[in-house]
CHARMM-style PDB file with segment names, atoms N, HN, CA, C and O in Angstrom:
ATOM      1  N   UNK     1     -32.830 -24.476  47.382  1.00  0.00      PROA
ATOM      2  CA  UNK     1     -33.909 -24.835  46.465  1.00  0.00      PROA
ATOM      3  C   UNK     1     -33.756 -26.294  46.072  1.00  0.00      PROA
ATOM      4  O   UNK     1     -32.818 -26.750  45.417  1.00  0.00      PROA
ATOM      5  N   UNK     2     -34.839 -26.999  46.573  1.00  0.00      PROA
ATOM      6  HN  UNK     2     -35.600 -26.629  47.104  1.00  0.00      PROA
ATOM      7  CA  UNK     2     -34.455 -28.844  46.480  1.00  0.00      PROA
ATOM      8  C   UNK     2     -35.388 -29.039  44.812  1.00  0.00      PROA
ATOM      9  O   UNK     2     -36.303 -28.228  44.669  1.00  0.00      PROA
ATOM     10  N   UNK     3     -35.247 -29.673  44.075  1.00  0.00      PROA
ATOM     11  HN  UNK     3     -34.504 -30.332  44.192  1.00  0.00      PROA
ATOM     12  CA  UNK     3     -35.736 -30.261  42.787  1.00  0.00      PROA
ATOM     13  C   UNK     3     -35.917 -31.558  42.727  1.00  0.00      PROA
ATOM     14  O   UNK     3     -35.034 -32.385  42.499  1.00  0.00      PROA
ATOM     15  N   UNK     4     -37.152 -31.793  42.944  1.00  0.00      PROA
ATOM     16  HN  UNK     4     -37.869 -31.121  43.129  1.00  0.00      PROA
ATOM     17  CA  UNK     4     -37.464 -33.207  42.312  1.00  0.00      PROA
ATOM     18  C   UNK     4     -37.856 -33.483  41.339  1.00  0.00      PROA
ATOM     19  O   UNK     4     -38.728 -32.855  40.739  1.00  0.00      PROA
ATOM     20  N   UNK     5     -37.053 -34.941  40.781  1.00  0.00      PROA
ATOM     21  HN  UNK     5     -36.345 -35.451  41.269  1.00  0.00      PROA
ATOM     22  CA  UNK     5     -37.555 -35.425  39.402  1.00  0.00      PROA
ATOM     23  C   UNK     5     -38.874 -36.061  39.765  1.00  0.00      PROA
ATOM     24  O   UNK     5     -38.963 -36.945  40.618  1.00  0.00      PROA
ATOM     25  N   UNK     6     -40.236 -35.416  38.861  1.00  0.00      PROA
ATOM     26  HN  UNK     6     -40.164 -34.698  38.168  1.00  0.00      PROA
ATOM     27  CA  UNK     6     -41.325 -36.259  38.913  1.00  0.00      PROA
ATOM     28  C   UNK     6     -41.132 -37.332  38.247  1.00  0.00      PROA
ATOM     29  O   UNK     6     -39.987 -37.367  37.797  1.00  0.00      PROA
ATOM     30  N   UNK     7     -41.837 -38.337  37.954  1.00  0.00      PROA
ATOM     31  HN  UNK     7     -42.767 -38.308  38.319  1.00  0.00      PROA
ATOM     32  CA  UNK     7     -42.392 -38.974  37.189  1.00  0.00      PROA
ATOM     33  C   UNK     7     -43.422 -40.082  37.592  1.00  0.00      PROA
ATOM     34  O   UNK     7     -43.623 -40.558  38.709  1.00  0.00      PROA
ATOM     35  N   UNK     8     -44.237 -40.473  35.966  1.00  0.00      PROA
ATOM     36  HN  UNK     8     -44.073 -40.086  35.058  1.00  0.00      PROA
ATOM     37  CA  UNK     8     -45.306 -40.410  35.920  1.00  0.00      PROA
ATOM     38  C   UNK     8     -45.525 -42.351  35.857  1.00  0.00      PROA
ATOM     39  O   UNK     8     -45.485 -43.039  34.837  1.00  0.00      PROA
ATOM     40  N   UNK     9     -45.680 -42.680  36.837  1.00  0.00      PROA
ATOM     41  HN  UNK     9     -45.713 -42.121  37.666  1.00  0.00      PROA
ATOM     42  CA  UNK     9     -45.641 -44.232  36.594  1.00  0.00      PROA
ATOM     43  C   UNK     9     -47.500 -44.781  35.878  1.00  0.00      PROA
ATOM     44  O   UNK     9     -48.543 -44.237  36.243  1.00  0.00      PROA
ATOM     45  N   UNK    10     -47.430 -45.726  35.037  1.00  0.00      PROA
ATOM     46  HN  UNK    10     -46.583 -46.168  34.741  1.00  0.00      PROA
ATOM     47  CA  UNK    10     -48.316 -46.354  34.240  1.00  0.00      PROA
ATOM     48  C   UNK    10     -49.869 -46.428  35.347  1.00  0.00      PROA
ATOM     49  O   UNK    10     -49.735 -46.441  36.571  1.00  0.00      PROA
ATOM     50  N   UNK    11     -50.781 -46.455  34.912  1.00  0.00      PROA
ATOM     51  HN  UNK    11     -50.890 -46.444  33.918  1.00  0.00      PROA
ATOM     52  CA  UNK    11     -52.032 -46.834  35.967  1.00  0.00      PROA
ATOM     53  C   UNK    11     -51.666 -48.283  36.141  1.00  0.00      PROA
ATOM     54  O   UNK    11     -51.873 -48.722  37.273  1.00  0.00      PROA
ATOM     55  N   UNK    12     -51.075 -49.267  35.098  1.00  0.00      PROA
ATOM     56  HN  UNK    12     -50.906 -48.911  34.179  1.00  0.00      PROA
ATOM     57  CA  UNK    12     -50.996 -50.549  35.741  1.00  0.00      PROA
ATOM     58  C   UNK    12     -49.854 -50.949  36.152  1.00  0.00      PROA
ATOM     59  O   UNK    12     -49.448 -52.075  35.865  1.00  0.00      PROA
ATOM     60  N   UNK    13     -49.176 -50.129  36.863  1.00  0.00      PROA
ATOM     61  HN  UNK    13     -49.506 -49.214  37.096  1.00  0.00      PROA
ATOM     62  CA  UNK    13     -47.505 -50.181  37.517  1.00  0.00      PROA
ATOM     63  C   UNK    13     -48.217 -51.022  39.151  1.00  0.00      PROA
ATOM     64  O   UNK    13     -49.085 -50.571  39.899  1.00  0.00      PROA
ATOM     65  N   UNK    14     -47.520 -52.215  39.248  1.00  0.00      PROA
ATOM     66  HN  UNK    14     -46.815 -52.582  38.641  1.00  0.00      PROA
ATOM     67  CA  UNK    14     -47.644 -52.419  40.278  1.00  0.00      PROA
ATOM     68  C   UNK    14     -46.232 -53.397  40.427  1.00  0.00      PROA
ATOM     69  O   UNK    14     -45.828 -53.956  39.408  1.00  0.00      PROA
ATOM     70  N   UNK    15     -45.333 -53.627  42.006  1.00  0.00      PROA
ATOM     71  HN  UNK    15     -45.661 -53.172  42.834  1.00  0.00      PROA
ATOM     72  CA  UNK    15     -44.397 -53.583  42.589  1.00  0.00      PROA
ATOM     73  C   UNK    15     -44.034 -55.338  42.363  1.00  0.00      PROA
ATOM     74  O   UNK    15     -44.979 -56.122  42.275  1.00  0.00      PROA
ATOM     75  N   UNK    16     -43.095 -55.664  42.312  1.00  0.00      PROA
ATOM     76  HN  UNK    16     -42.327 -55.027  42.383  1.00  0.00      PROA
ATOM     77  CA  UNK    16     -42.724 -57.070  42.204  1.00  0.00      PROA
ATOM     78  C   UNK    16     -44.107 -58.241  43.217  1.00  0.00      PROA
ATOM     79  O   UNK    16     -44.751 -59.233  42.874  1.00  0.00      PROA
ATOM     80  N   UNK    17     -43.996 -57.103  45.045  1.00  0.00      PROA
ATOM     81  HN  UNK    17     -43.472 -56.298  45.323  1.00  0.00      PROA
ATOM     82  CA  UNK    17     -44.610 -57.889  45.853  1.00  0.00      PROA
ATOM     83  C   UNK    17     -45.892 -57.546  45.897  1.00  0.00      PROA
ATOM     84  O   UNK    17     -46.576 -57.809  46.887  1.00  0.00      PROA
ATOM     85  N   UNK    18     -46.426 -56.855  44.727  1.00  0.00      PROA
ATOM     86  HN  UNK    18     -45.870 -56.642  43.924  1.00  0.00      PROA
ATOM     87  CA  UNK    18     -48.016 -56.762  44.805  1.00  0.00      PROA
ATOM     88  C   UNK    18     -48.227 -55.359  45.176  1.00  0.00      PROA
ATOM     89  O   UNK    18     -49.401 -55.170  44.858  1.00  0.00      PROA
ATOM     90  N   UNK    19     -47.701 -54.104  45.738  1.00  0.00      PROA
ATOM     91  HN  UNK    19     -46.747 -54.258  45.996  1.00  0.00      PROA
ATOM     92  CA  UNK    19     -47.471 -53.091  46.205  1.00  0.00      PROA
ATOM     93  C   UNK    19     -47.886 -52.354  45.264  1.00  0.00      PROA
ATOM     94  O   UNK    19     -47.032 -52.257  44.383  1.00  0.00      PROA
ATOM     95  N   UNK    20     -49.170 -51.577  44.977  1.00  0.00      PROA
ATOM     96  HN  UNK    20     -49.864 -51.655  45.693  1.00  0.00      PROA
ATOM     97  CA  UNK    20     -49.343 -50.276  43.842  1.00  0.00      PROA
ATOM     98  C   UNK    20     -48.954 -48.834  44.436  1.00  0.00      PROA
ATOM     99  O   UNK    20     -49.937 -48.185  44.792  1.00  0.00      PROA
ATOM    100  N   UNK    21     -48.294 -48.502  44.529  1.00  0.00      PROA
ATOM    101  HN  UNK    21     -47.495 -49.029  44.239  1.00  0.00      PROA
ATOM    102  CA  UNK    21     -47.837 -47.116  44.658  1.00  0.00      PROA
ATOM    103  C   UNK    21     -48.975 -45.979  44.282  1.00  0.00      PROA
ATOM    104  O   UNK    21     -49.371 -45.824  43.127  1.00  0.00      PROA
ATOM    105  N   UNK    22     -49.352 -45.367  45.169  1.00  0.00      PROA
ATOM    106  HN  UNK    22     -49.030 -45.493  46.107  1.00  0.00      PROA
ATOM    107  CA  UNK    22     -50.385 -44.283  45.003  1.00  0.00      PROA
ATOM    108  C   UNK    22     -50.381 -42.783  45.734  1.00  0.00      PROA
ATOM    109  O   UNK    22     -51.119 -42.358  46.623  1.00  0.00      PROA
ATOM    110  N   UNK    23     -49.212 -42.100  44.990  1.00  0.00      PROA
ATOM    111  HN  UNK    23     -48.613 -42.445  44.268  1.00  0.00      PROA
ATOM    112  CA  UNK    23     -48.397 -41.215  45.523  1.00  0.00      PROA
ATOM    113  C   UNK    23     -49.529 -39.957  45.618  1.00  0.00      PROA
ATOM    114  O   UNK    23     -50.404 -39.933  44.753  1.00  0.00      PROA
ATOM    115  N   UNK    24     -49.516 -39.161  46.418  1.00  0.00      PROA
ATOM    116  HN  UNK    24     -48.805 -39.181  47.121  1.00  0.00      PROA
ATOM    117  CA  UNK    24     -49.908 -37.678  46.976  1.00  0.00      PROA
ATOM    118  C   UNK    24     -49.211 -36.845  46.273  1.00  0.00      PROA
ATOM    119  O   UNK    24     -48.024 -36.932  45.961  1.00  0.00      PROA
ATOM    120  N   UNK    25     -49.983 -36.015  46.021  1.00  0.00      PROA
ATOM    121  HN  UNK    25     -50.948 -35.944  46.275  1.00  0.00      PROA
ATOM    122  CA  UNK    25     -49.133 -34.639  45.585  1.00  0.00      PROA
ATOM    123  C   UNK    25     -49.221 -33.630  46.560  1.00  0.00      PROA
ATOM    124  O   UNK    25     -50.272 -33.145  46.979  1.00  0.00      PROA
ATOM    125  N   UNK    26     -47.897 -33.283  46.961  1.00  0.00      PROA
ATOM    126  HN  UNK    26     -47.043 -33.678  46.621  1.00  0.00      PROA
ATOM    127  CA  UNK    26     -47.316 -33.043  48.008  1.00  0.00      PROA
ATOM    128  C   UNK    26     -46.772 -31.446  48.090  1.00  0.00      PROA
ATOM    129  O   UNK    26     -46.194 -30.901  49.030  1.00  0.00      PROA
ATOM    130  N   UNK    27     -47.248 -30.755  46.472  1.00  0.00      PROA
ATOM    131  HN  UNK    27     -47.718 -31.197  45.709  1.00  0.00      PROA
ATOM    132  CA  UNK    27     -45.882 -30.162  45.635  1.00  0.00      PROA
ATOM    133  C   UNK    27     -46.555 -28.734  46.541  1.00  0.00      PROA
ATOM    134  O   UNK    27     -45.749 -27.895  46.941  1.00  0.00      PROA
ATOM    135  N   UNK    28     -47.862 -28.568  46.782  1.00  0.00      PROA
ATOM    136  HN  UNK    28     -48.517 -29.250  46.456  1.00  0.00      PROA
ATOM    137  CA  UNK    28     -47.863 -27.039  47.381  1.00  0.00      PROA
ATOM    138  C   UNK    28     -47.587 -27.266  48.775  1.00  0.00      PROA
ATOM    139  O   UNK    28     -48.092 -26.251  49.254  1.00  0.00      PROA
ATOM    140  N   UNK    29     -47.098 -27.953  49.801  1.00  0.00      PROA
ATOM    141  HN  UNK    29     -46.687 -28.777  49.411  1.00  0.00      PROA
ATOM    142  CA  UNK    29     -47.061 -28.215  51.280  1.00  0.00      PROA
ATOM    143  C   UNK    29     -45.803 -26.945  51.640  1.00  0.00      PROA
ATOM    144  O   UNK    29     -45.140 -26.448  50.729  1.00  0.00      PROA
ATOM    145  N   UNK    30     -45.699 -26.713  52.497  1.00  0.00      PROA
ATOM    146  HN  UNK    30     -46.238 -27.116  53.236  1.00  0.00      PROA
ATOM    147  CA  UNK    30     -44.327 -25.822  53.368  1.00  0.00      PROA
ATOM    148  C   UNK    30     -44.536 -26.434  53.973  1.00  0.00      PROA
ATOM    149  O   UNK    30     -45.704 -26.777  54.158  1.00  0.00      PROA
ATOM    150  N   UNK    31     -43.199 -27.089  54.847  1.00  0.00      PROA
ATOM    151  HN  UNK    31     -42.251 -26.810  54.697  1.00  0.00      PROA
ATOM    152  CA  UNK    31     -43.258 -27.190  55.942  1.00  0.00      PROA
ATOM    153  C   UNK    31     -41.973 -26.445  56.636  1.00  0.00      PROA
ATOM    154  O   UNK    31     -40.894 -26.218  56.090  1.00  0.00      PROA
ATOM    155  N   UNK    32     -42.405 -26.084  58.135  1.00  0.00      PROA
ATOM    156  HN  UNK    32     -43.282 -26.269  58.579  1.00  0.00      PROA
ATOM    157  CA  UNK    32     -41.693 -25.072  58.644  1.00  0.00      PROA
ATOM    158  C   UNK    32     -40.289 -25.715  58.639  1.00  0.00      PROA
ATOM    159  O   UNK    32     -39.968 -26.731  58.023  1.00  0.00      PROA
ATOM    160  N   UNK    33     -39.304 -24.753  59.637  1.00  0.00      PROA
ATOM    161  HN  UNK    33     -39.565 -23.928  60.138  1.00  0.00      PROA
ATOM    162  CA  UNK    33     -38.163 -24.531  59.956  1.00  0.00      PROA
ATOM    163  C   UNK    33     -37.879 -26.229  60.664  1.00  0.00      PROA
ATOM    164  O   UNK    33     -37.432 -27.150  59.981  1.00  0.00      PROA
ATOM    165  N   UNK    34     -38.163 -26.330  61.804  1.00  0.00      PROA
ATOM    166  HN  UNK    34     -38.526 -25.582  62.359  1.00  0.00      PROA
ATOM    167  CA  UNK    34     -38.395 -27.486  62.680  1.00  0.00      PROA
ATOM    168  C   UNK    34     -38.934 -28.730  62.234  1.00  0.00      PROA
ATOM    169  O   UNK    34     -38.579 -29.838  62.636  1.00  0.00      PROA
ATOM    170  N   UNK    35     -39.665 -28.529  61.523  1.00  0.00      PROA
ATOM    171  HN  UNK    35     -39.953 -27.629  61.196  1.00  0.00      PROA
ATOM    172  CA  UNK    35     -40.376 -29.450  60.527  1.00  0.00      PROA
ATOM    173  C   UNK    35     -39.318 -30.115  59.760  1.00  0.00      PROA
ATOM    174  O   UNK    35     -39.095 -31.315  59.920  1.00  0.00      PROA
ATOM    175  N   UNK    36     -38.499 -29.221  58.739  1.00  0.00      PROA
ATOM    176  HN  UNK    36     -38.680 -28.246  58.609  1.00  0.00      PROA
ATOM    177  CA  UNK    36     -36.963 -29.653  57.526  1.00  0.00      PROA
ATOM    178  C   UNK    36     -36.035 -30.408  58.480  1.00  0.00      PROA
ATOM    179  O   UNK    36     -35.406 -31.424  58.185  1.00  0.00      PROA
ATOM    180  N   UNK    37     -36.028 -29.523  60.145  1.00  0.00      PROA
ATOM    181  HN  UNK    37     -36.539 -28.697  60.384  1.00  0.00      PROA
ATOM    182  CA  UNK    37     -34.914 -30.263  60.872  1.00  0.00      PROA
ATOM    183  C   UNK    37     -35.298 -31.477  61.293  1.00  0.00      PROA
ATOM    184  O   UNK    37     -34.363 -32.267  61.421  1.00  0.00      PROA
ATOM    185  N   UNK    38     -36.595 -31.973  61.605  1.00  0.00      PROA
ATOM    186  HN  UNK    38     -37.355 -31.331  61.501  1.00  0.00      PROA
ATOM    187  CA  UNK    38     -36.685 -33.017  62.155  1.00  0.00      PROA
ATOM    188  C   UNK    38     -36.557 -34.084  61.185  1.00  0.00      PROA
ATOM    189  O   UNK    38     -35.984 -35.170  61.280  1.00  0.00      PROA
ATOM    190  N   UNK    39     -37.446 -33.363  59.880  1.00  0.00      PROA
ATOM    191  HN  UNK    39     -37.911 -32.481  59.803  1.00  0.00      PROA
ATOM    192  CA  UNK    39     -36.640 -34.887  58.324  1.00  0.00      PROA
ATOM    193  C   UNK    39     -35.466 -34.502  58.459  1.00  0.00      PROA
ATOM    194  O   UNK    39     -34.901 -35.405  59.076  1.00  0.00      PROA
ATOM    195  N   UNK    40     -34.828 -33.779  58.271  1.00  0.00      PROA
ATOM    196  HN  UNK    40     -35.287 -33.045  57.770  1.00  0.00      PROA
ATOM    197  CA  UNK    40     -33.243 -34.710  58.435  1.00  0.00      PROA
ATOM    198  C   UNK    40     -32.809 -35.302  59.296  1.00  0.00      PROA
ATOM    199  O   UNK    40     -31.952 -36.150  59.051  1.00  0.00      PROA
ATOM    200  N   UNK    41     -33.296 -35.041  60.779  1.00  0.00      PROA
ATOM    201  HN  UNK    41     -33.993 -34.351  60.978  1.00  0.00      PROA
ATOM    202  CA  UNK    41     -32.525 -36.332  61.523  1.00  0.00      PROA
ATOM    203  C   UNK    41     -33.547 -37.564  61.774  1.00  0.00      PROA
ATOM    204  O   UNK    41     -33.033 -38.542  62.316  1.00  0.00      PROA
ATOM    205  N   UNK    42     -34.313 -37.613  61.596  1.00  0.00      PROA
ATOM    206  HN  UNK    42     -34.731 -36.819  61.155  1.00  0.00      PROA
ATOM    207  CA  UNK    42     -34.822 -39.312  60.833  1.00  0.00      PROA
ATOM    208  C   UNK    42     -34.479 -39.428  59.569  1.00  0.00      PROA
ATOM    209  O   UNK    42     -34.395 -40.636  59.346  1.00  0.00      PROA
ATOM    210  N   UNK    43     -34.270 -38.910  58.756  1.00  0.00      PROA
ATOM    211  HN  UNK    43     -34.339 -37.929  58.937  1.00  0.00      PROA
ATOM    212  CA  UNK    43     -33.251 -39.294  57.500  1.00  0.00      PROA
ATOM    213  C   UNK    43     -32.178 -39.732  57.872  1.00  0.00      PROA
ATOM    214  O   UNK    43     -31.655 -40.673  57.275  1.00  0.00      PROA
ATOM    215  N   UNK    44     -31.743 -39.288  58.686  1.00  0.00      PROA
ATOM    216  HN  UNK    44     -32.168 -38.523  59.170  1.00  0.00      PROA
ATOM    217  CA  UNK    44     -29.718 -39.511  59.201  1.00  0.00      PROA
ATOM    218  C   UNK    44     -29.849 -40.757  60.077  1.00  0.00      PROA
ATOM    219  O   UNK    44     -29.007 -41.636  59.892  1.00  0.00      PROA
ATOM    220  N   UNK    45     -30.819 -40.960  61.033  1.00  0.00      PROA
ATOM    221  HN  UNK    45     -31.503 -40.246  61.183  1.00  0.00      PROA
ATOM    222  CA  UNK    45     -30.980 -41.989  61.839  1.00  0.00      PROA
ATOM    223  C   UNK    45     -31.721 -43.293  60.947  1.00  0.00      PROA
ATOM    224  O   UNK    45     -31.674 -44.436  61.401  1.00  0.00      PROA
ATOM    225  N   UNK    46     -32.435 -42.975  59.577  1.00  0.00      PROA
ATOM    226  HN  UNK    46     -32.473 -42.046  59.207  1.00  0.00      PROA
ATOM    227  CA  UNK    46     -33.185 -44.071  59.292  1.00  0.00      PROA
ATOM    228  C   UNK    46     -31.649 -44.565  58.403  1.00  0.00      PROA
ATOM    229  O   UNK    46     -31.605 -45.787  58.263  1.00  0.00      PROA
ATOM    230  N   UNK    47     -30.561 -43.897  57.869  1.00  0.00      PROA
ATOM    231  HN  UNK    47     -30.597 -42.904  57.982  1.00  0.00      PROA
ATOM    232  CA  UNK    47     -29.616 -44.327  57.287  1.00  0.00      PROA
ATOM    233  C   UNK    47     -28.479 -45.126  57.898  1.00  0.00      PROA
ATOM    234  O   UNK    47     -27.864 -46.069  57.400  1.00  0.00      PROA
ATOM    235  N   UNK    48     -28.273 -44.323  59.546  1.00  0.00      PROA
ATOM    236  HN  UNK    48     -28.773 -43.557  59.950  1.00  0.00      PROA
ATOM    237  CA  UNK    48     -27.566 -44.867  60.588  1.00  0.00      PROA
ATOM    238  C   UNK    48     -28.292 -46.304  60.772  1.00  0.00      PROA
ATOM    239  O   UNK    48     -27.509 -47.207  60.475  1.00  0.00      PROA
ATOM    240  N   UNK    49     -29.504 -46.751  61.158  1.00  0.00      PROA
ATOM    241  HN  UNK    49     -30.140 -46.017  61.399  1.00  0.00      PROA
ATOM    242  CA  UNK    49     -29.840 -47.912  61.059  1.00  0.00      PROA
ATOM    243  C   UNK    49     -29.931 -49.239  59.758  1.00  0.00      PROA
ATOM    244  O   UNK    49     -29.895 -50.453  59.963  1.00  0.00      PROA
ATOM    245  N   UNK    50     -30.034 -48.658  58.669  1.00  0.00      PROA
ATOM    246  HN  UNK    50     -30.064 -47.672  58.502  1.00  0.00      PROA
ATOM    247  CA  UNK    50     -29.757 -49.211  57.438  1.00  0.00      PROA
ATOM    248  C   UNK    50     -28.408 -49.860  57.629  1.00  0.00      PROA
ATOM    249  O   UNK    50     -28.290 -51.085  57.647  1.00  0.00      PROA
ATOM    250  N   UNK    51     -27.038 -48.746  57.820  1.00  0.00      PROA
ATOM    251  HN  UNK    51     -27.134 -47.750  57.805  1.00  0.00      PROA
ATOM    252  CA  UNK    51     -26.074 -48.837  57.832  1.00  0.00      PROA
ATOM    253  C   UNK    51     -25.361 -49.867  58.669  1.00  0.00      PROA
ATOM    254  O   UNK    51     -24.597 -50.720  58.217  1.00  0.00      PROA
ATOM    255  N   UNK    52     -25.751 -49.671  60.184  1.00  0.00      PROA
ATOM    256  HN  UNK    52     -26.371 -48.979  60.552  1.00  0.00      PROA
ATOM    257  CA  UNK    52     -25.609 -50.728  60.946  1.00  0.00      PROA
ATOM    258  C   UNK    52     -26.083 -52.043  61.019  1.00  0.00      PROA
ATOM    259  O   UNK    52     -25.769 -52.795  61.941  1.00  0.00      PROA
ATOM    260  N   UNK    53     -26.938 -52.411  59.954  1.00  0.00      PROA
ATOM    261  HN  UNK    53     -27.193 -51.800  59.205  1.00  0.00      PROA
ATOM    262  CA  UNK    53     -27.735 -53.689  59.743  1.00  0.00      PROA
ATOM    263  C   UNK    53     -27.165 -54.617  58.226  1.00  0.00      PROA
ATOM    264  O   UNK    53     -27.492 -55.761  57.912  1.00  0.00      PROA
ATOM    265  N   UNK    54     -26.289 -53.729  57.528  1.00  0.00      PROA
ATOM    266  HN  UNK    54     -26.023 -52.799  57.783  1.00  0.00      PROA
ATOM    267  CA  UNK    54     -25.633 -54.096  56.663  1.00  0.00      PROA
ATOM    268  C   UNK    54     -24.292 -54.407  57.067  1.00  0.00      PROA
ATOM    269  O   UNK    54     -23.754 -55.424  56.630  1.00  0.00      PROA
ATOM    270  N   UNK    55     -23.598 -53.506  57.990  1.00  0.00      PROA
ATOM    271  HN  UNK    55     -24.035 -52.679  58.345  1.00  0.00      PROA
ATOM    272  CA  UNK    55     -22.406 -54.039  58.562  1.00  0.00      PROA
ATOM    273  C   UNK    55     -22.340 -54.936  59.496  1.00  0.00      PROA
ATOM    274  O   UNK    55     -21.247 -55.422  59.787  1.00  0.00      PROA
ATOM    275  N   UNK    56     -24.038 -55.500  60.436  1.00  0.00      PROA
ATOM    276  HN  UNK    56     -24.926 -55.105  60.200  1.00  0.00      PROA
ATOM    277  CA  UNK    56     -24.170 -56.821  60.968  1.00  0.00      PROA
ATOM    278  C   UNK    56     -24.385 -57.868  59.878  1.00  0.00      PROA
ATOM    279  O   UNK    56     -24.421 -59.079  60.097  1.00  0.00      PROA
ATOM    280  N   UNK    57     -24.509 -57.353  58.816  1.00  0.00      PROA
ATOM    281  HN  UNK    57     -24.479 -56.369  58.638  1.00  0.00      PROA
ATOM    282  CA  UNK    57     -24.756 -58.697  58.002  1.00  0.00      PROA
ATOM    283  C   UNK    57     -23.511 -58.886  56.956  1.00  0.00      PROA
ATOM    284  O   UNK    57     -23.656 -59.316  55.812  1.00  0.00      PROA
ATOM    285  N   UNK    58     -22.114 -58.446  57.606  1.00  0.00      PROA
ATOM    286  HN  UNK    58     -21.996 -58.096  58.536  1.00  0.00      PROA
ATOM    287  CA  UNK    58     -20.958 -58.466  57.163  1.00  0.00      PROA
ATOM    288  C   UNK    58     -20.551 -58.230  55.792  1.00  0.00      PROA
ATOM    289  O   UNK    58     -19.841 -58.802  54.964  1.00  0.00      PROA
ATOM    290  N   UNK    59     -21.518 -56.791  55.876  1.00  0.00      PROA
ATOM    291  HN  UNK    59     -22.094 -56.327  56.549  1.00  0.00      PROA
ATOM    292  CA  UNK    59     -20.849 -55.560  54.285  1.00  0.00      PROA
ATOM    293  C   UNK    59     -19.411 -55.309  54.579  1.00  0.00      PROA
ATOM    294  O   UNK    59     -18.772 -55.869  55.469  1.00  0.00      PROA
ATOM    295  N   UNK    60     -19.051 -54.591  53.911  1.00  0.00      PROA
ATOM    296  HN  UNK    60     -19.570 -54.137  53.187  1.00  0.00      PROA
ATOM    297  CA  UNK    60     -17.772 -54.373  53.745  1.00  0.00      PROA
ATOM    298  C   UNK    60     -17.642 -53.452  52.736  1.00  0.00      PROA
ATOM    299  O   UNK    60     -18.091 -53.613  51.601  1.00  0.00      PROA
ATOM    300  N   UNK    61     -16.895 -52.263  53.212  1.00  0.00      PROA
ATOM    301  HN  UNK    61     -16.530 -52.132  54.134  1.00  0.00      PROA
ATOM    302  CA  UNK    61     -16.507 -51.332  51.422  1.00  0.00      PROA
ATOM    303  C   UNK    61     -15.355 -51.698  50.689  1.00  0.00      PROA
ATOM    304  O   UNK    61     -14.339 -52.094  51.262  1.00  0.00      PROA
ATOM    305  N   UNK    62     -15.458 -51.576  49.271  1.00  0.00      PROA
ATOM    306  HN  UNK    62     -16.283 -51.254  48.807  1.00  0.00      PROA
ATOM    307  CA  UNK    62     -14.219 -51.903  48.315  1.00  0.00      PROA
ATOM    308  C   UNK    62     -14.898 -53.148  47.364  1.00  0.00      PROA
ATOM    309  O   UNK    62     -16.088 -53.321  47.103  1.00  0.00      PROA
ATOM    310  N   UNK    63     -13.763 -53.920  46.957  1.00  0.00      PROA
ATOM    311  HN  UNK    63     -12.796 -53.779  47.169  1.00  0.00      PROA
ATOM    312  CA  UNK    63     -13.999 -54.424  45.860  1.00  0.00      PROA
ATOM    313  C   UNK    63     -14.445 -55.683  46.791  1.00  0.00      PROA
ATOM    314  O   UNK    63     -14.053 -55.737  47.957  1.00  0.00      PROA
ATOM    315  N   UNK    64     -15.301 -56.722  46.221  1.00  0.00      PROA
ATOM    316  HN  UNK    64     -15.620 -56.678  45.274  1.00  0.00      PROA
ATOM    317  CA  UNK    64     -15.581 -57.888  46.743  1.00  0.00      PROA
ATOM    318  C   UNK    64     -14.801 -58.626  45.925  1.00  0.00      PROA
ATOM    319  O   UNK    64     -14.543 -58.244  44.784  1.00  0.00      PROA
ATOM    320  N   UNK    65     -14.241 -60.024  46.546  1.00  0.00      PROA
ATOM    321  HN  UNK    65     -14.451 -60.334  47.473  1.00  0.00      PROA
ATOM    322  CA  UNK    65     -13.924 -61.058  45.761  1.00  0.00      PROA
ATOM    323  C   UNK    65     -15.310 -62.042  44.901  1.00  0.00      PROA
ATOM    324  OT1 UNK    65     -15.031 -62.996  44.176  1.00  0.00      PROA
TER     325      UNK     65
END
């Protein structure tokens, strides 16, 4: 059972770069079996690429100087 926190952003919320967010409600959808598996592995792969683009741009874990 997954729980999301809603919340309710202002009608005049708009994004540093100009971006207004104009979210769907999403809340009665199912989606099947195959459907959950395939978001998670573009979840896992959109993180694997995040990941590898931070360690080309010489991240590092632990404390920074």
């Amino acid at each position: 059972d997954r729980r999301l926190k809603y919340i309710k952003l202002p009608n005049t919320y708009v994004q540093s770069n100009g971006y207004k967010p104009q979210p769907l409600d999403l809340s009665n959808i199912i989606l099947s079996t195959k459907m959950d598996e395939l978001i998670e592995l573009l979840a896992e792969n959109t993180h694997n690429v995040w990941a590898a683009a931070r360690i080309k741009d010489g991240f590092t874990y632990g404390v920074s100087d």
